[in-house]
VOVEXNU-666079 format. One record per residue (C-alpha): x, y, z; residue in one letter. Coordinates in steps of 0.001 Angstrom, whole numbers, plus 500000, padded with zeros to 6 digits. Example, Ala and Ser with C-alpha at 12.3 -4.5 7.8 and 13.67 -1.06 7.14 Angstrom:
<recs>
rec xx->512300; yy->495500; zz->507800; residu->A
rec xx->513670; yy->498940; zz->507140; residu->S
</recs>
This chain:
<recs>
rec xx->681788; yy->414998; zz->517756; residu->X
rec xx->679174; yy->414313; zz->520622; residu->X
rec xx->678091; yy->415943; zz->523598; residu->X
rec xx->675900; yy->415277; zz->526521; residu->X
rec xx->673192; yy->417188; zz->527586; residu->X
rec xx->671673; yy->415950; zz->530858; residu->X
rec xx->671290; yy->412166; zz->530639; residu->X
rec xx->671203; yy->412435; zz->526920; residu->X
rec xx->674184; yy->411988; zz->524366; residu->X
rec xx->673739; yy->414544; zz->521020; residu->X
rec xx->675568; yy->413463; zz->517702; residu->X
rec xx->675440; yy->412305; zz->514260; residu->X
rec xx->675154; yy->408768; zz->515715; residu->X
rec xx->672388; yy->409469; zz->518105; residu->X
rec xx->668519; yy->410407; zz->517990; residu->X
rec xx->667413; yy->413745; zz->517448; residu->X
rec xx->666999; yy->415867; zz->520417; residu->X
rec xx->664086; yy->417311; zz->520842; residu->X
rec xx->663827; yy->420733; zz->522442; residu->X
rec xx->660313; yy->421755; zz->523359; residu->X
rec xx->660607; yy->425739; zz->523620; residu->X
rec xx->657609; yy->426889; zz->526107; residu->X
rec xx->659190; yy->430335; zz->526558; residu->X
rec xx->655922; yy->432595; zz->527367; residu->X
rec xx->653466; yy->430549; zz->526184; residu->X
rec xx->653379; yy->429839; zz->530687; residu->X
rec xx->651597; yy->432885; zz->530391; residu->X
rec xx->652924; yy->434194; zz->533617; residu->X
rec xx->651113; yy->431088; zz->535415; residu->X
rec xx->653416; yy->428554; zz->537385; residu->X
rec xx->650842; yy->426111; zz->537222; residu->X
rec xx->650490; yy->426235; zz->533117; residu->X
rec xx->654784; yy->426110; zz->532756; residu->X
rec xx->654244; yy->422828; zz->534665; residu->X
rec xx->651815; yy->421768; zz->532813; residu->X
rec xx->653165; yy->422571; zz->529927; residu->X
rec xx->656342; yy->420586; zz->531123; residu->X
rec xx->654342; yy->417403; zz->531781; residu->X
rec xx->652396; yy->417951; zz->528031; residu->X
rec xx->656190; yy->418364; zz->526449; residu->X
rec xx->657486; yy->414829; zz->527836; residu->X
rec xx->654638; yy->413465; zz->527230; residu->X
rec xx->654298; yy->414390; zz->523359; residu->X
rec xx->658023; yy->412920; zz->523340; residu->X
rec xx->660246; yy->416284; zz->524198; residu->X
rec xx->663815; yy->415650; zz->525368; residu->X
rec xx->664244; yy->418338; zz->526905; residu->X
rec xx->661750; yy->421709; zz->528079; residu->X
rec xx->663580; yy->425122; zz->527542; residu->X
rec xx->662281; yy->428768; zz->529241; residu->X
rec xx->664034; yy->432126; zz->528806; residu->X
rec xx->664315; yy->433920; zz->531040; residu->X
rec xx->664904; yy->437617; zz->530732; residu->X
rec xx->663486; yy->440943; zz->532556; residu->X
rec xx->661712; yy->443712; zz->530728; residu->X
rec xx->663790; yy->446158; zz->531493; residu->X
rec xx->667252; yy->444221; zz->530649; residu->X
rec xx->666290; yy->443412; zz->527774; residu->X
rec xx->664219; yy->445910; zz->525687; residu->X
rec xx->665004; yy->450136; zz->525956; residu->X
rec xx->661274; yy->451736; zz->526687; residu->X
rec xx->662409; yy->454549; zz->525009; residu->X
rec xx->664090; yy->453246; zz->521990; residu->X
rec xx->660259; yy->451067; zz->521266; residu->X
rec xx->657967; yy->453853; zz->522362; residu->X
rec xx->660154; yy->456161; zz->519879; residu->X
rec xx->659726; yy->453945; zz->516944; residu->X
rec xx->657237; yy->454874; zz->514500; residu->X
rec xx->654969; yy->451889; zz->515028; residu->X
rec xx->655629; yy->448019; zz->515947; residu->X
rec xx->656901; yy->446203; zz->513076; residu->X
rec xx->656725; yy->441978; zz->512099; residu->X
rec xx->654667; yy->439653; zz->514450; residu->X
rec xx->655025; yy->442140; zz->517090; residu->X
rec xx->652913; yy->444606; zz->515198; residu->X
rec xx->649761; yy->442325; zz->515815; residu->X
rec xx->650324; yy->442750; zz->519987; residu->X
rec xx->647547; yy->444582; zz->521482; residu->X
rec xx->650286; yy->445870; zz->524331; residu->X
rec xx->653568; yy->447573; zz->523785; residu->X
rec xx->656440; yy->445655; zz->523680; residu->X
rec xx->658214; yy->446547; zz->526934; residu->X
rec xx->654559; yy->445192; zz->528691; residu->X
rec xx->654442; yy->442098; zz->526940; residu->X
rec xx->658409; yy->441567; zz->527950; residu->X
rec xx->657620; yy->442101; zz->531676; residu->X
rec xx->654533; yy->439847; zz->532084; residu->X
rec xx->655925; yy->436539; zz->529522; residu->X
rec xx->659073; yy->436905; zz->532301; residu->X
rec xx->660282; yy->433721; zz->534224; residu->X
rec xx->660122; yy->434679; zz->537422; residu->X
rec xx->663699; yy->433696; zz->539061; residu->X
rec xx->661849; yy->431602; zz->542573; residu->X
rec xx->660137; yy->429770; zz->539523; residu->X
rec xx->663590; yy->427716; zz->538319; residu->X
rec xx->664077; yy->425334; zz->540914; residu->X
rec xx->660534; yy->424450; zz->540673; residu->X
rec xx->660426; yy->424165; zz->536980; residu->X
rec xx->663840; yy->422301; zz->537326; residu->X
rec xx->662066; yy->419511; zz->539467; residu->X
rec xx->659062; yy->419588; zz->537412; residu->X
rec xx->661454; yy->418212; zz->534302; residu->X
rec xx->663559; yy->415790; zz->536500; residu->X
rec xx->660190; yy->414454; zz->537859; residu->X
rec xx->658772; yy->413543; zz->534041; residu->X
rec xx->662737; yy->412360; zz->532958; residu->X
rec xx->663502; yy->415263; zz->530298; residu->X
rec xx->665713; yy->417808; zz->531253; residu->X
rec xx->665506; yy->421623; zz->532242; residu->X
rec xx->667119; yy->424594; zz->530614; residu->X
rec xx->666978; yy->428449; zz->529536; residu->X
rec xx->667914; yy->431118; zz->527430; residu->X
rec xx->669199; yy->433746; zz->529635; residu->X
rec xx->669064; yy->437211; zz->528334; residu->X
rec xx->671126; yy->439283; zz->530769; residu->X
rec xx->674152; yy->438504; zz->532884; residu->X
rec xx->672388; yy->437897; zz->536268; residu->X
rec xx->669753; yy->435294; zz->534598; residu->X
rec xx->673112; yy->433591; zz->533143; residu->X
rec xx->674687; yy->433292; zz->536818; residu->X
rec xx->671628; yy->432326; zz->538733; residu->X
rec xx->670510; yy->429567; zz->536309; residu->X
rec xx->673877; yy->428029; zz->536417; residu->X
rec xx->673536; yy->425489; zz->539123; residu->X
rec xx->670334; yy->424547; zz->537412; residu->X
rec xx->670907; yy->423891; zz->533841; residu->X
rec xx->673156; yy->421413; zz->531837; residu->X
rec xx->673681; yy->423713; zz->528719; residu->X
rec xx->672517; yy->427159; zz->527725; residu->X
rec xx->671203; yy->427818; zz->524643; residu->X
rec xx->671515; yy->431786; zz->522903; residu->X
rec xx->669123; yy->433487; zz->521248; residu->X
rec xx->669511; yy->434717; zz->517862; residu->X
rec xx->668713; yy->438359; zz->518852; residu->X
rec xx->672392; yy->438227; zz->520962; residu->X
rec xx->674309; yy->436736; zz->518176; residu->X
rec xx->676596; yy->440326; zz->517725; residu->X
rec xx->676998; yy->440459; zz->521801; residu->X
rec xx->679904; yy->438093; zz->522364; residu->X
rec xx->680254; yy->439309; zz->525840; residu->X
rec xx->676748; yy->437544; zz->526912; residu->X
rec xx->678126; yy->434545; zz->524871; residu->X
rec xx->681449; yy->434035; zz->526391; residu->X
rec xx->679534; yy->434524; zz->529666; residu->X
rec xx->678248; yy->431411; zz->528840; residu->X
rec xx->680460; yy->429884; zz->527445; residu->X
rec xx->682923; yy->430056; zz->529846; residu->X
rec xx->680618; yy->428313; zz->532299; residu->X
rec xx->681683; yy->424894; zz->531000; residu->X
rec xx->678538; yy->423336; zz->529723; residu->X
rec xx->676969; yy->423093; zz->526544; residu->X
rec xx->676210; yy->426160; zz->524402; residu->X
rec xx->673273; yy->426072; zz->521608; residu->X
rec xx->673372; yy->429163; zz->519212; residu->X
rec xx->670793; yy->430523; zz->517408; residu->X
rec xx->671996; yy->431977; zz->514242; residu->X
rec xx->668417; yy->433453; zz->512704; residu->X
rec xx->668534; yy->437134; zz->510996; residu->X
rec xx->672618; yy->437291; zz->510574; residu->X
rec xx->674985; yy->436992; zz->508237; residu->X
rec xx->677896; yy->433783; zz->507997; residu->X
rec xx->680253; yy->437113; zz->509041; residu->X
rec xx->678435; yy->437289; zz->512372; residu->X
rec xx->677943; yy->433473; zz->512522; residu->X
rec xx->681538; yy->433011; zz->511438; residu->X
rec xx->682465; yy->435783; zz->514538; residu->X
rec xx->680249; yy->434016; zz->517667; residu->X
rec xx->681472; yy->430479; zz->516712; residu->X
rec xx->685153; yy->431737; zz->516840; residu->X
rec xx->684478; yy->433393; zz->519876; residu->X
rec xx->682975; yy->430461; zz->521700; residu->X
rec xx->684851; yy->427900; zz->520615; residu->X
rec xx->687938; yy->429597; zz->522134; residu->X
rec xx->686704; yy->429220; zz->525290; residu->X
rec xx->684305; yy->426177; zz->525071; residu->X
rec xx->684365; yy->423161; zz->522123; residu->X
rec xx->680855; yy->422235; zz->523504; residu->X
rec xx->679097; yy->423998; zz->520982; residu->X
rec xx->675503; yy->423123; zz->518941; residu->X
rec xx->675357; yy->425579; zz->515949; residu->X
rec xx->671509; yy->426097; zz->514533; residu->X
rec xx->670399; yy->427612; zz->511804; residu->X
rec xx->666879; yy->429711; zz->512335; residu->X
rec xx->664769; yy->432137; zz->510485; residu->X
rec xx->663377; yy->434633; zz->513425; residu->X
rec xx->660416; yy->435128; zz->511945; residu->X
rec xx->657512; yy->434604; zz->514075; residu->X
rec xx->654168; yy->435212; zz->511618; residu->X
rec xx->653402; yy->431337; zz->511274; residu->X
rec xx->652934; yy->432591; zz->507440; residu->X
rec xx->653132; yy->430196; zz->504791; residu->X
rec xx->656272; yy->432460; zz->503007; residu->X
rec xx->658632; yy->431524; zz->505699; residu->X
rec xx->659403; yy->428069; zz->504077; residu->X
rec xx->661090; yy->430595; zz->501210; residu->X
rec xx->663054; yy->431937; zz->503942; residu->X
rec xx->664446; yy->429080; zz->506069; residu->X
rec xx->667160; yy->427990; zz->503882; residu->X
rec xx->668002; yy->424864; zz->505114; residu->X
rec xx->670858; yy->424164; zz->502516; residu->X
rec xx->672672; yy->426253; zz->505102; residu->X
rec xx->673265; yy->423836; zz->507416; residu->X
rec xx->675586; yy->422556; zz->504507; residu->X
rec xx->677272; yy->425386; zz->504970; residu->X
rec xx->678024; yy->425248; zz->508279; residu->X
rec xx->679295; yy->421317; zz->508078; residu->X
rec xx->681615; yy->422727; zz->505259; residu->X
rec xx->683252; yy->425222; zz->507766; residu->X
rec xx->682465; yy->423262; zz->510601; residu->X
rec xx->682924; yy->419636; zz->509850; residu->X
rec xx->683176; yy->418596; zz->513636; residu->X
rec xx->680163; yy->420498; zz->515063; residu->X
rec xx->676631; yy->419551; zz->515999; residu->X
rec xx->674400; yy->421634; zz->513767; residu->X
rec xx->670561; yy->422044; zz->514434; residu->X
rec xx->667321; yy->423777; zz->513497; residu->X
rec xx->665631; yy->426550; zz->515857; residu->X
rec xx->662284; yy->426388; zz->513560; residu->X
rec xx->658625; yy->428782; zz->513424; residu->X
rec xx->657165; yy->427056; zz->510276; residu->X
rec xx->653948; yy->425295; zz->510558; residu->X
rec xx->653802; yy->421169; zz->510224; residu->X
rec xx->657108; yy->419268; zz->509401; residu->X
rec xx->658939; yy->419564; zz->506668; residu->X
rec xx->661888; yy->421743; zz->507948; residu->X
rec xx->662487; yy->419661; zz->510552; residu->X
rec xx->662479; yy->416209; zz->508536; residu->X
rec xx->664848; yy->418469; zz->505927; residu->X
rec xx->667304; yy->419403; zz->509026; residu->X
rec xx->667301; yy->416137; zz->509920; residu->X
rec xx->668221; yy->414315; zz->506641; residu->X
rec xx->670837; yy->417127; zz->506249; residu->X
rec xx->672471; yy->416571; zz->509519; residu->X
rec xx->670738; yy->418259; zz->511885; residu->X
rec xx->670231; yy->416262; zz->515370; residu->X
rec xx->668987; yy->419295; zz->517551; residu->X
rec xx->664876; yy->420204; zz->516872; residu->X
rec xx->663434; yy->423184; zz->519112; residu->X
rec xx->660275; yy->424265; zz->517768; residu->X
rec xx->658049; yy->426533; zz->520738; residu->X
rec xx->655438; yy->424583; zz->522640; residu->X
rec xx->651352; yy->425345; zz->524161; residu->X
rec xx->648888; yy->423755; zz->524443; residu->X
rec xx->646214; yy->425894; zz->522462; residu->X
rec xx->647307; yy->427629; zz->519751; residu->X
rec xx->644724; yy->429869; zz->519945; residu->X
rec xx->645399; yy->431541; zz->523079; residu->X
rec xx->646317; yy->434861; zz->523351; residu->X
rec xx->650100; yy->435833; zz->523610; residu->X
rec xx->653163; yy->436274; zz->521672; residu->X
rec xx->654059; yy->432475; zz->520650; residu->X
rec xx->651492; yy->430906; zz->520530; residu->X
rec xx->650280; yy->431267; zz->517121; residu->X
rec xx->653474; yy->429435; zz->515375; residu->X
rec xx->654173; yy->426874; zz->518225; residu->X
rec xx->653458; yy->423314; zz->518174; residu->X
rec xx->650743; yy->421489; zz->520103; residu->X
rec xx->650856; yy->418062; zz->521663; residu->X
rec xx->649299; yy->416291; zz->519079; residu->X
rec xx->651577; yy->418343; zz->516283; residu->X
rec xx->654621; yy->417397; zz->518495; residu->X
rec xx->653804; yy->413560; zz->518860; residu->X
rec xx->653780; yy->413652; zz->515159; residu->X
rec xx->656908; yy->415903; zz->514346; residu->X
rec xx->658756; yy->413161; zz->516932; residu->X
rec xx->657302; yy->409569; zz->515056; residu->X
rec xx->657711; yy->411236; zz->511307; residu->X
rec xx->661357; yy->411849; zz->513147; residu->X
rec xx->662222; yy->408519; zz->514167; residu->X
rec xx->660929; yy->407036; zz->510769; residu->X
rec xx->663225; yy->409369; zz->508952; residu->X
rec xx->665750; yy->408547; zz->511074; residu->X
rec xx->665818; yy->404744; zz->511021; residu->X
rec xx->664827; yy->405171; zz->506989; residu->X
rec xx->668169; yy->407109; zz->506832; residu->X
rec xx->670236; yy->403810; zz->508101; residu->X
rec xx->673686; yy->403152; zz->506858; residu->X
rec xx->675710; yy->405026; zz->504047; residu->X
rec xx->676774; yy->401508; zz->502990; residu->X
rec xx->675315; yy->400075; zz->499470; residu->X
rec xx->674452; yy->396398; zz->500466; residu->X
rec xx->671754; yy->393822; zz->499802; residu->X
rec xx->670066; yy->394129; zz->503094; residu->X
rec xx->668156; yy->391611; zz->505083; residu->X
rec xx->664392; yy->391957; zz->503739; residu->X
rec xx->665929; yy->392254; zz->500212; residu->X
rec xx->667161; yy->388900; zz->500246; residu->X
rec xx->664258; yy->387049; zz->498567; residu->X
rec xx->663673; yy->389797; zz->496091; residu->X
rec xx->667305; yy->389288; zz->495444; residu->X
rec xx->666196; yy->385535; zz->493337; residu->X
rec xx->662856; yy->386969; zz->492054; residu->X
rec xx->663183; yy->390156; zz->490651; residu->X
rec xx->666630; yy->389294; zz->488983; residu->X
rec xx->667481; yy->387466; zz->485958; residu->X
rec xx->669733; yy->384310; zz->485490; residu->X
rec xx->670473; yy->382736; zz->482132; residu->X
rec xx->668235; yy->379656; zz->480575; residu->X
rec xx->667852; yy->377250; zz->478307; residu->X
rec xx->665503; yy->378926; zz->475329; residu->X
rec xx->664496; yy->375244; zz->474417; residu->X
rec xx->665440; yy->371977; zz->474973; residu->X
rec xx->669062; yy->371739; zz->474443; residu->X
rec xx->671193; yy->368433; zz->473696; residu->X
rec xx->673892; yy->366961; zz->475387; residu->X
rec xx->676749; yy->367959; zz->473577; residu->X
rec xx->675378; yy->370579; zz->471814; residu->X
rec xx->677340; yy->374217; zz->471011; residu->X
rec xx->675481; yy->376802; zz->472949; residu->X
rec xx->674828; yy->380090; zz->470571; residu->X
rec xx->673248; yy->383896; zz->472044; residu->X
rec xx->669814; yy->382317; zz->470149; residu->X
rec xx->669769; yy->379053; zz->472626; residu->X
rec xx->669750; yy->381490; zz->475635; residu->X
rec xx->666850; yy->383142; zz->477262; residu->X
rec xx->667237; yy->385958; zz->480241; residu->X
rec xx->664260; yy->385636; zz->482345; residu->X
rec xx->663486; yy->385722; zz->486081; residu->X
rec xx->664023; yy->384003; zz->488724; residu->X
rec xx->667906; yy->384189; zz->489763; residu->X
rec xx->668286; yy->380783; zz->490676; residu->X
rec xx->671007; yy->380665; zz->493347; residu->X
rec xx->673831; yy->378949; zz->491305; residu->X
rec xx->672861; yy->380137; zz->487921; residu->X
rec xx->674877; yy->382081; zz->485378; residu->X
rec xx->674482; yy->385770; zz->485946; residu->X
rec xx->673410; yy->387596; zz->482651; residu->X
rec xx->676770; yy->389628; zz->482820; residu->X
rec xx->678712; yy->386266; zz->482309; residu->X
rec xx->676336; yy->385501; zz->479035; residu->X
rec xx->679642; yy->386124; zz->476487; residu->X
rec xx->681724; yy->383599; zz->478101; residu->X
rec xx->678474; yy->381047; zz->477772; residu->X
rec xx->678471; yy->381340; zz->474440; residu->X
rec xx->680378; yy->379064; zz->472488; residu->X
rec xx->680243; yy->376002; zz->475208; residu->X
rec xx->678995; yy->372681; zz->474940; residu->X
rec xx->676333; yy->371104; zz->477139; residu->X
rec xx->677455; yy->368511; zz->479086; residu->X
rec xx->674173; yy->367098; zz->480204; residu->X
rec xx->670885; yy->367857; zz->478289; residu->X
rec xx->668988; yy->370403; zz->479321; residu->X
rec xx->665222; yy->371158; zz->479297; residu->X
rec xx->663685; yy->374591; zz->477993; residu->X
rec xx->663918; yy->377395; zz->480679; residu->X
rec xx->666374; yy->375412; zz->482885; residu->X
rec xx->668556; yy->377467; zz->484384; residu->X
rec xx->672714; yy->377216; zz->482823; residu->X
rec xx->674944; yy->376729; zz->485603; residu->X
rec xx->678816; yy->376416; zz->485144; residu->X
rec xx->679021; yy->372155; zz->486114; residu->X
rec xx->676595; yy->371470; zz->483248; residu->X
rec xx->679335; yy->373412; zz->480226; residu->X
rec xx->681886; yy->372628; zz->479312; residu->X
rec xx->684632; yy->373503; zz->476213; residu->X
</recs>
């Protein structure tokens, strides 16, 4: 299967597409997001990706302030977690802009919406949608989606292949376009989530799924999930983007920089054109090797014409000559005659035996 996103195809016979996840790390400045967007394509992003979601439809006040205390990465925000939903927001004015901002650099533009509104409004605007792992169990918010025609990328972080097993029916019912990822939501950038991302899952899916795209949503540090996705099938990367990961905010500790990015992208396409073809075959810069590293069979000393060849008159040594007996063929040699004299460590060929 293959799909298009924007200008750019997505399938097992295609480059990895890069998703570049800036999400609040704008930090509720226009001018960074655009910035951001021009960093992204230029560190080799295909495509930049908001979300864009509203405090209030998308966290309860109540149901956080009544918890006993803020739990995971969350627990490390200095605001509460309704504040720090309502100022990473995407302002809605801001799409068109942001939209242009993408077209202008040649990657494309897209969102995670989080509420039904976002979904509608960003529709004239976006090529695919991609959904959260966080609104995995809401099917409603996915078949709204869905059922918009275009590309869907789901996030299946924190669930279980029941719930995986129950959005993919859902959505495929309505729309084959369809990019399943596996993801580990959590967002500490500690070194223990590379115990947790289980990448031997995309297996999994290809098993059930054998016609889907499968990709990675990844939080770990440097690149060996993604280079593992890859060689396991994965051609969809988003990993979050800044530009500092030292600024203050709630992704930008575990997202990649421009310099981190350029590299995840080239140790990419290496992988990629190392993977090649599943067919076994001498190929083209193995040709030489092919005469030097290989064996043929030789004379052990000077042999005369006439002479019965036994296993003790024949040496195995390198090079292959092209044209020489192959060591495989060494029990039908023995027992010929030479029909020319031969020196020592000539090579046999079949014109100079004979019965």
């Amino acid at each position: 299967m293959e799909l298009k996103i924007g200008k750019h195809w997505i399938g097992e016979n295609h480059p990895t597409y890069f998703i570049a996840d800036i999400a609040a790390n704008h930090d509720g400045d226009l001018n960074r997001a655009l910035e951001l967007i021009r960093l992204a394509a230029e560190a080799g992003a295909n495509a930049a990706k908001f979300q864009n979601f509203r405090g209030p439809e998308i966290v309860s006040d109540y149901g956080f302030s009544h918890m006993n205390a803020q739990v995971s990465h969350q627990a490390k925000w200095k605001k509460s977690v309704t504040q720090v939903y309502d100022e990473a927001s995407v302002p809605f004015d801001w799409t068109p802009i942001l939209k242009e901002a993408c077209e202008k650099v040649g990657i494309d533009y897209f969102s995670s919406p989080y509420d039904f509104e976002a979904t509608d409004h960003l529709d004239p605007y976006v090529p695919a949608y991609k959904i959260g792992s966080g609104d995995i169990t809401w099917l409603e918010a996915c078949l709204h989606m869905a059922k918009k025609g275009k590309p869907v990328l789901l996030a299946t972080g924190a669930s279980t292949i029941g719930e995986v097993q129950q959005a993919v029916d859902a959505i495929l019912a309505v729309n084959p376009q369809l990019v399943l990822m596996q993801c580990n939501t959590n967002y500490t950038a500690a070194d223990g989530n590379f115990d947790n991302i289980h990448l031997n899952v995309l297996k999994t899916y290809h098993q059930i799924w054998p016609d889907l795209i499968l990709g990675l949503s990844d939080h770990t540090h440097g690149h060996a999930t993604v280079l593992g996705a890859v060689a396991l099938g994965a051609r969809v990367i988003e990993k979050h983007f800044t530009d500092d990961n030292d600024r203050e905010g709630p992704d930008h500790a575990f997202a990649m920089n421009p310099k981190s990015w350029a590299e995840m992208v080239e140790n990419t396409r290496q992988l990629e054109r190392a993977l090649g073809s599943a067919n076994k075959f001498v190929t083209n810069n193995e040709k030489e090797t092919v005469v030097v590293q290989r064996r043929c069979l030789r004379a052990a000393r000077a042999i005369e014409a006439g002479e019965t060849l036994s296993r003790e008159l024949i040496d195995v040594l390198r090079p292959a000559t092209p044209g020489a007996i192959m060591p495989y063929e060494i029990d039908q040699v023995v027992g010929l005659k030479a029909l020319t004299a031969l020196e020592k460590g000539q090579e046999l060929r079949w014109t100079d035996l004979g019965n």
